[in-house]
MIZANU-405775 format. One record per residue (C-alpha): residue in three letters; x, y, z. Coordinates in steps of 0.05 Angstrom, whole numbers, padded with zeros to 5 digits, always signed. Layout:
N
ALAXYZ;...
//
This chain:
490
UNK-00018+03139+02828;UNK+00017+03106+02770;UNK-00016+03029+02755;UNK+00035+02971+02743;UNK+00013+02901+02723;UNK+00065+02844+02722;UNK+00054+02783+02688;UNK+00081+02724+02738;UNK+00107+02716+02804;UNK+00166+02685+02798;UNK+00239+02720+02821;UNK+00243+02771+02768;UNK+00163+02786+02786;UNK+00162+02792+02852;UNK+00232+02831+02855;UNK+00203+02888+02808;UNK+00141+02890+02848;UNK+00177+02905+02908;UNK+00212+02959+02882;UNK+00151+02991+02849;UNK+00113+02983+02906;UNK+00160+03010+02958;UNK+00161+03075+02908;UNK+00092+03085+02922;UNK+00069+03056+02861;UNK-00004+03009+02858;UNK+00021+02942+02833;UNK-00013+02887+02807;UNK+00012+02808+02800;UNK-00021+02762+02758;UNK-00003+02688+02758;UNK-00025+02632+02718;UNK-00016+02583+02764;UNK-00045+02564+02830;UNK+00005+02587+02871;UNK+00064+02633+02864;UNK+00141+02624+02856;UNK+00143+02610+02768;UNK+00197+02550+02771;UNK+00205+02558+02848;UNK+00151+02528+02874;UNK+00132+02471+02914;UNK+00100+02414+02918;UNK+00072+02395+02990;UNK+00040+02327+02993;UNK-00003+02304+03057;UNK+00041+02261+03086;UNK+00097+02317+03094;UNK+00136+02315+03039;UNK+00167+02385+03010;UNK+00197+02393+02941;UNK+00230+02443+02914;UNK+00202+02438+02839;UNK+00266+02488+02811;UNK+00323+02520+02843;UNK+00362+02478+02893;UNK+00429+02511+02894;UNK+00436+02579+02937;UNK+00498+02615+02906;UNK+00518+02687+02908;UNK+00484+02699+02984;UNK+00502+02777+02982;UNK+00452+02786+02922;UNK+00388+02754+02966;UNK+00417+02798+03024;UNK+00435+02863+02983;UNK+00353+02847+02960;UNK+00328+02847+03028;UNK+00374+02900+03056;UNK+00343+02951+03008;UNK+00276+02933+03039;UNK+00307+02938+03114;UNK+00305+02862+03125;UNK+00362+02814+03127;UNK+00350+02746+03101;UNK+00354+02716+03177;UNK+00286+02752+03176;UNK+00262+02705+03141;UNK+00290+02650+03136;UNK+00357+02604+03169;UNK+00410+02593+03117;UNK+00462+02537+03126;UNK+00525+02533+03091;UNK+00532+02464+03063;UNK+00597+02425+03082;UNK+00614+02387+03047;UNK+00587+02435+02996;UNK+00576+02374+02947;UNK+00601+02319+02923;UNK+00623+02286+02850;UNK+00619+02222+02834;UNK+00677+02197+02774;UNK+00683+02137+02740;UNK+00688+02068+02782;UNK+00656+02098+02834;UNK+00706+02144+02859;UNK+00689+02198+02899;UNK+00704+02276+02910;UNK+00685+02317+02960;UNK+00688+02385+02958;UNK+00701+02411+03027;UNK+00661+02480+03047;UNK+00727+02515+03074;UNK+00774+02534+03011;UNK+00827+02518+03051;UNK+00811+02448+03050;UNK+00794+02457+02972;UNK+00869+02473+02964;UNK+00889+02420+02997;UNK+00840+02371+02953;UNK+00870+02403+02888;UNK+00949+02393+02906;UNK+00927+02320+02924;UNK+00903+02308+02857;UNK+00960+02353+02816;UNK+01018+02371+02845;UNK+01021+02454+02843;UNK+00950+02471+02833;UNK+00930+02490+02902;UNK+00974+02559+02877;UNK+00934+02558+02812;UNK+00874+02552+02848;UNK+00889+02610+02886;UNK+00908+02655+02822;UNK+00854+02628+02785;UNK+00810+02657+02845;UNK+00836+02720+02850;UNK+00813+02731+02775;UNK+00746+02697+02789;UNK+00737+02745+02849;UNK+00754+02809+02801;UNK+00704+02781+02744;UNK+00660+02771+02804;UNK+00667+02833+02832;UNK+00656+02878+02762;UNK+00609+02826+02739;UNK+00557+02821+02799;UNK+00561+02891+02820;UNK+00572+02919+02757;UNK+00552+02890+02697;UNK+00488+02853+02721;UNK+00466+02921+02729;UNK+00462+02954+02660;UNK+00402+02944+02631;UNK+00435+02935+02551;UNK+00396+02989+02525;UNK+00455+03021+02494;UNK+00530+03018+02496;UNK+00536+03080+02525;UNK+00519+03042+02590;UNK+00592+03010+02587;UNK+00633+03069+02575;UNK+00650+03067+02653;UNK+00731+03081+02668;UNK+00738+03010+02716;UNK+00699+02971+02658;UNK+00742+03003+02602;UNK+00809+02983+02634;UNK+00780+02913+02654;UNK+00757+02895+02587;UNK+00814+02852+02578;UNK+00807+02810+02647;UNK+00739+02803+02647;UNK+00749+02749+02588;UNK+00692+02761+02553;UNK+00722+02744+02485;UNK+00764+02672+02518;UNK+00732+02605+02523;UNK+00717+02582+02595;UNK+00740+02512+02567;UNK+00812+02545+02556;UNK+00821+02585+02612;UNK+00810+02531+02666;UNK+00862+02482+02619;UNK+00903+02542+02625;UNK+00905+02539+02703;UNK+00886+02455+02708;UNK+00907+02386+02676;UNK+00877+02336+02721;UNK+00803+02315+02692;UNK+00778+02309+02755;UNK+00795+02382+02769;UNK+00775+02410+02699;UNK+00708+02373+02711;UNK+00693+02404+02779;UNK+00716+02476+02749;UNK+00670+02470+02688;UNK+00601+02436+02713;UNK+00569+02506+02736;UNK+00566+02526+02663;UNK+00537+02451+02637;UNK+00468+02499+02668;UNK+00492+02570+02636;UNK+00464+02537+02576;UNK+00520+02519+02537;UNK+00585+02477+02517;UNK+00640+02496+02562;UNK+00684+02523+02496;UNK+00627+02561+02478;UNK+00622+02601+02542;UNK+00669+02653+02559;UNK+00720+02648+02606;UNK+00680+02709+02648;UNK+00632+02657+02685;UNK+00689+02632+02719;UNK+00659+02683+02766;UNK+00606+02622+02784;UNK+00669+02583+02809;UNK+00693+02641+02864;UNK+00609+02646+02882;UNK+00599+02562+02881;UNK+00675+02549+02916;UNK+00692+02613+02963;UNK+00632+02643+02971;UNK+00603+02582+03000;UNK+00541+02539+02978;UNK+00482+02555+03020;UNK+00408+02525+03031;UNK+00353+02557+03065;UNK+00312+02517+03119;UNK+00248+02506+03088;UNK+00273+02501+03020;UNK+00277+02558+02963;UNK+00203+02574+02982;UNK+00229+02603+03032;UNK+00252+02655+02989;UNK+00194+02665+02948;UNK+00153+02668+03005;UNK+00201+02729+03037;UNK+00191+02763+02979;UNK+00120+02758+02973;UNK+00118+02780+03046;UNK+00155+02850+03026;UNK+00112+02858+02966;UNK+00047+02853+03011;UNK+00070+02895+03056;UNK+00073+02955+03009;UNK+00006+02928+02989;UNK+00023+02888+02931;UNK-00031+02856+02904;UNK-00029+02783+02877;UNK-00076+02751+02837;UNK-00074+02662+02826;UNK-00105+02624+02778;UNK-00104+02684+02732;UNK-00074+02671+02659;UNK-00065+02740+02621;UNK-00092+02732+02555;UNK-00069+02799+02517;UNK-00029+02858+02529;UNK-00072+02916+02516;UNK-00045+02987+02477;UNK-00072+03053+02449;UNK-00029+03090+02400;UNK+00033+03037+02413;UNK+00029+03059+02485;UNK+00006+03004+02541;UNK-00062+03005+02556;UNK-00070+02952+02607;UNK-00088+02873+02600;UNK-00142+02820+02585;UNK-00144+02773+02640;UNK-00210+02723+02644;UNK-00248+02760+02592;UNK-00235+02821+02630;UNK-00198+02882+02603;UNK-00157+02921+02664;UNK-00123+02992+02649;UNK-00048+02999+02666;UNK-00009+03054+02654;UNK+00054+03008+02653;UNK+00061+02914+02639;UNK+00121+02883+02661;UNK+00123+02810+02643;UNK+00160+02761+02677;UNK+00124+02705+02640;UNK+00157+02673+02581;UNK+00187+02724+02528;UNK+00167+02686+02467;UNK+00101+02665+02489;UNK+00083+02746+02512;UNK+00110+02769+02442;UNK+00068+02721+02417;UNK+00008+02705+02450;UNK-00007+02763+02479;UNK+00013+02813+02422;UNK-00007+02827+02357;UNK+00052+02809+02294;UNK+00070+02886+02290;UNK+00083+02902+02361;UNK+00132+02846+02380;UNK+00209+02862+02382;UNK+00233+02789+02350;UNK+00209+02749+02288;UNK+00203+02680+02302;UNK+00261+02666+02262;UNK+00298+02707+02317;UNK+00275+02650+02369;UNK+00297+02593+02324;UNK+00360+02619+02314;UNK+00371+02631+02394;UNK+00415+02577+02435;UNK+00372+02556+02495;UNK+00394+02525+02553;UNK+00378+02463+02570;UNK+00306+02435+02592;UNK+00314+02369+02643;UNK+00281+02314+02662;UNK+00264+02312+02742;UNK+00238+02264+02797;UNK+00213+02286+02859;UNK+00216+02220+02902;UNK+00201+02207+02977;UNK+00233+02153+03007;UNK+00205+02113+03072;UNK+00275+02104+03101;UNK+00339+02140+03114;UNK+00398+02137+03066;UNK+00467+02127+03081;UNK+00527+02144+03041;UNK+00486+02211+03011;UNK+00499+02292+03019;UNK+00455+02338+03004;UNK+00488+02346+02932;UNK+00514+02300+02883;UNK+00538+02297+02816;UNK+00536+02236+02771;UNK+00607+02249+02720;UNK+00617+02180+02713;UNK+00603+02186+02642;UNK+00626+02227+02577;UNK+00609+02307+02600;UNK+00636+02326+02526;UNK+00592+02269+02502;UNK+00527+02291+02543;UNK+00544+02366+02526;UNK+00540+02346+02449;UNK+00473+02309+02458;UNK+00446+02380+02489;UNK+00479+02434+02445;UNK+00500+02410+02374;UNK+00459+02340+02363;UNK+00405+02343+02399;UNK+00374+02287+02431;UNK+00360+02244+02490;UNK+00425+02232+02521;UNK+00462+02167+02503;UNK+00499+02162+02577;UNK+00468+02212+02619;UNK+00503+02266+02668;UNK+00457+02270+02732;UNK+00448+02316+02791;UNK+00414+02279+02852;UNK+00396+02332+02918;UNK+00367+02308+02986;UNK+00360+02363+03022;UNK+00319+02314+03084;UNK+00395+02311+03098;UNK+00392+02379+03116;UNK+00322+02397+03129;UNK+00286+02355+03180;UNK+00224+02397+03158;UNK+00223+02375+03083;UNK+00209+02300+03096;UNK+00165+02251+03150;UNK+00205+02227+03204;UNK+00248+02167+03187;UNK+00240+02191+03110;UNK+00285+02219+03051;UNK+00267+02274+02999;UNK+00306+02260+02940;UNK+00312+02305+02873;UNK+00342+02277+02813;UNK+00352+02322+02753;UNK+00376+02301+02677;UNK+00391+02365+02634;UNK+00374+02345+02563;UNK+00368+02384+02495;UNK+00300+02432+02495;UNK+00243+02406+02452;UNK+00252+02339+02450;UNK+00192+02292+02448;UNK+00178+02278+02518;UNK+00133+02210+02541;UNK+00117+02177+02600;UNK+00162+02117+02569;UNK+00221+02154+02553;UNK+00212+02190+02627;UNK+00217+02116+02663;UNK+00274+02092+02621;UNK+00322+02142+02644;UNK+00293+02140+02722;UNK+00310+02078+02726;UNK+00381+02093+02694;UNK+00393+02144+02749;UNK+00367+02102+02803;UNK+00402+02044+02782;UNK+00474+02084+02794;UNK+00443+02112+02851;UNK+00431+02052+02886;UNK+00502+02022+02860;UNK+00537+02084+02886;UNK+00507+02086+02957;UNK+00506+02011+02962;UNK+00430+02003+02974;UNK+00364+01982+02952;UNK+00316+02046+02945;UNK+00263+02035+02895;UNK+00217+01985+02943;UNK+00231+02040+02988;UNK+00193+02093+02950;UNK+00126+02121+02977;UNK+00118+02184+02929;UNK+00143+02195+02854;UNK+00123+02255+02807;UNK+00159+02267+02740;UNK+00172+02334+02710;UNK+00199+02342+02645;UNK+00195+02391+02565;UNK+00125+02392+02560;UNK+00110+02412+02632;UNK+00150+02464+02635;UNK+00113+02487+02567;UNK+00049+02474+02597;UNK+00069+02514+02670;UNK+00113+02555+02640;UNK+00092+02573+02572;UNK+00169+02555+02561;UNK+00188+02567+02489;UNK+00208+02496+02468;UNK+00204+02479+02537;UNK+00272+02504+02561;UNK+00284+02504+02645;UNK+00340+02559+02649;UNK+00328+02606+02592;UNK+00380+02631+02541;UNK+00446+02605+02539;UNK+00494+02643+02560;UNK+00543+02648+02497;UNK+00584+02700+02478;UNK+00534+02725+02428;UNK+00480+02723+02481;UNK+00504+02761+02529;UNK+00491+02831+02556;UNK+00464+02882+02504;UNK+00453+02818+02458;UNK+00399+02785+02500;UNK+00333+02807+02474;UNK+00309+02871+02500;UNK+00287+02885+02577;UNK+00252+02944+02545;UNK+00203+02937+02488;UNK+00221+02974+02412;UNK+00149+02974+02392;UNK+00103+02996+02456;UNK+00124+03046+02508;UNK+00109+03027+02581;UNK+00124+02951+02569;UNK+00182+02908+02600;UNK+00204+02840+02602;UNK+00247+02813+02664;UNK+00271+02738+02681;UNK+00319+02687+02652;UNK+00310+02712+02579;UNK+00333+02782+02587;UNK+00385+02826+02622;UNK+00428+02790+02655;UNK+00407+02719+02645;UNK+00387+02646+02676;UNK+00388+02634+02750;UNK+00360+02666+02808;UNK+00406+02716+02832;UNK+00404+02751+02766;UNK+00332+02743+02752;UNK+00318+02785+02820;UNK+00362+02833+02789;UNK+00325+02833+02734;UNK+00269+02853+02773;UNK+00308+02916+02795;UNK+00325+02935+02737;UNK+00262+02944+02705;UNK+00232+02976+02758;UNK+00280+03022+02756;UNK+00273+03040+02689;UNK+00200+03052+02704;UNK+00216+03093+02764;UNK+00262+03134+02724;UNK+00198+03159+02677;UNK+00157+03174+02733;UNK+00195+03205+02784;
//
């Protein structure tokens, strides 16, 4: 029976491990941490609070169900999954409000009331999402960018052109939209691909058909929901998961894996797949001559954006709140510059608040709130408890103006999570949240290598390989290591 050892349990982790496992293959997670899920864990406090500590938006729900299916589970197995409505809202300048409905219908209807004709350009402008969607997420996802043989594929050929991969995603909504309001809503998913809207191409429009027809979901319990489904399928094909259990160095014989070093202890594996950190495997737990990238490579690399987070409980209900909302009532070009081309901490802050306690009578005490507020900022910036207050009470200051209430007497728990957590968690190279951005030279067979150059037998899966940032593609990820692996040893 062929060993496997994977290095973290987060999406990408426990997706491969399923796959492995199910094939009949002995499979071994380590994680650093004390409990499982990499970004998606959770923080449970005693007096009934639950935080999600990562993920809080459940897009593309046919890749969590096309994941379960191939285990014979749906994910009502595990878990009840709501579709938000209203799916979220936005909050503009002066206070002004949008809310965007959960039936596209009713989106239509939103856009003609703001510019006269683009309910129809909505429409087209879907039906070109839902083809990038459809090649992109069933398709392209897929390939692991070893080679470019991978792409010559008859339906990819001949869509070359309307996939988009070579137009900005900044143009091609202004193509469709001229209302700010409406070129804001269409361009906020990719403020979290990592990278200035011009800079993107016009392909991820395929996260507008997944956020706006596909729906925007949230599962009961929270997204460790998810992680805990998965773990269930990985210990049922006996899946073995280790805590508290930092792997020190990836072990080889004649370039060829030999196992790991884990607490002093050397373990024999015929195959490592690391789901931890790709610059911090390459190097901390390889030698110089056995890594694929320099670390000028890295410093070259565009990273998405690290944030600044608050996990707050409230002792009181709150009015006037969904379960998401989006602070634009400042520059997004202005914030987006602060991130990408002059770093530093954000002069007028974008925000994202979540309370999912409007949802989830399970995440909060009785007669409390669960609120999330998330700042993305520019990786590696210096990060202190100072700077961290400053902008909480920035984004609880609008909070409170916005919903037209007092809540900071009202707060009964507050944790902060910010760059040098998630380097200290994470092992996140320059404390990044959501891996590589996703720019035109960054994408597909130009992400750095699922597959390692140097030692045979050893993979890397999650946000900083094949296919990218987020969870739907980091369980892919997952897959399609594993079955490169299974491909060897069948």
């Amino acid at each position: 029976m062929t060993k496997i050892a994977i290095i973290g349990s987060g999406f990408s982790g426990l997706s491969a491990a399923c796959y492995l496992s199910k094939a009949g293959h002995e499979v071994h997670i380590y994680e650093k941490n004390s409990t499982i899920g990499g970004r998606a864990r959770q923080i449970k406090t005693e007096s009934g609070y639950v935080f999600d500590m990562g993920p809080s938006w459940y897009w593309m729900p046919d890749v969590f169900e096309k994941f379960y299916n191939d285990f014979g589970y749906t994910a009502a197995d595990f878990y009840e999954l709501i579709l938000l409505s209203p799916a979220f809202n936005i909050v503009f300048p002066q206070s002004e409000l949008l809310t965007i409905p959960s039936n596209f219908e009713e989106i239509c209807e939103l856009f003609e009331s703001l510019e006269k004709g683009s309910s129809l350009k909505l429409q087209a402008f879907m039906n070109d999402a839902q083809y990038k969607y459809d090649v992109g997420m069933k398709k392209l996802v897929y390939k692991p960018g070893l080679s470019l043989t991978e792409f010559l594929d008859i339906e990819l050929i001949k869509g070359v052109f309307k996939l988009e991969v070579f137009t900005s995603f900044s143009k091609h909504v202004r193509s469709y939209f001229k209302h700010p309001k409406l070129i804001a809503l269409m361009e906020f998913p990719v403020l979290f691909l990592g990278a200035m809207p011009k800079d993107t191409p016009a392909l991820y429009s395929l996260m507008n058909y997944a956020g706006l027809k596909l729906g925007t979901w949230y599962p009961i319990g929270g997204f460790g929901t998810v992680i805990d489904a998965m773990a269930k399928i990985a210990i049922e094909n006996k899946v073995k998961i280790y805590t508290n259990s930092p792997v020190e160095k990836i072990n080889s014989q004649k370039k060829v894996v030999s196992g790991i070093k884990v607490n002093g202890e050397n373990l024999e594996y015929d195959y490592v797949i690391s789901s931890a950190d790709y610059n911090h495997t390459e190097k901390q737990l390889l030698s110089s001559n056995e890594r694929n990238y320099s670390d000028n490579y890295w410093t070259k690399k565009v990273f998405a954006p690290s944030c600044l987070i608050y996990y707050i409980g409230l002792n009181k209900r709150v009015k006037n709140l969904e379960h998401h909302t989006l602070f634009f009532e400042e520059d997004l070009d202005q914030h987006a510059v602060e991130i990408y081309k002059q770093p530093e901490w954000p002069s007028k802050p974008l925000f994202y608040v979540c309370c999912p306690s409007k949802t989830d009578n399970t995440v909060a005490p009785a007669g409390h709130e669960n609120l999330f507020l998330l700042m993305p900022i520019a990786p590696d910036l210096e990060d202190t408890e100072e700077v961290r207050e400053q902008y909480f009470k920035v984004m609880m200051a609008r909070l409170e103006k916005q919903i037209g209430e007092p809540l900071m007497e009202h707060i009964d728990y507050k944790k902060s999570y910010c760059v040098e957590d998630f380097k200290l968690d994470y092992n996140s190279f320059k404390g990044n949240a959501y891996g590589l951005a996703n720019t035109l030279m960054q994408t597909a067979n130009l992400k750095p290598s699922i597959k390692s150059k140097k030692i045979e037998n050893l993979y890397y899966v999650g946000q900083l390989t094949v296919p990218g940032p987020g969870v739907p593609p980091s369980i892919i990820s997952g897959k399609i290591a594993a079955e490169l692996i299974l491909n060897k040893t069948n």
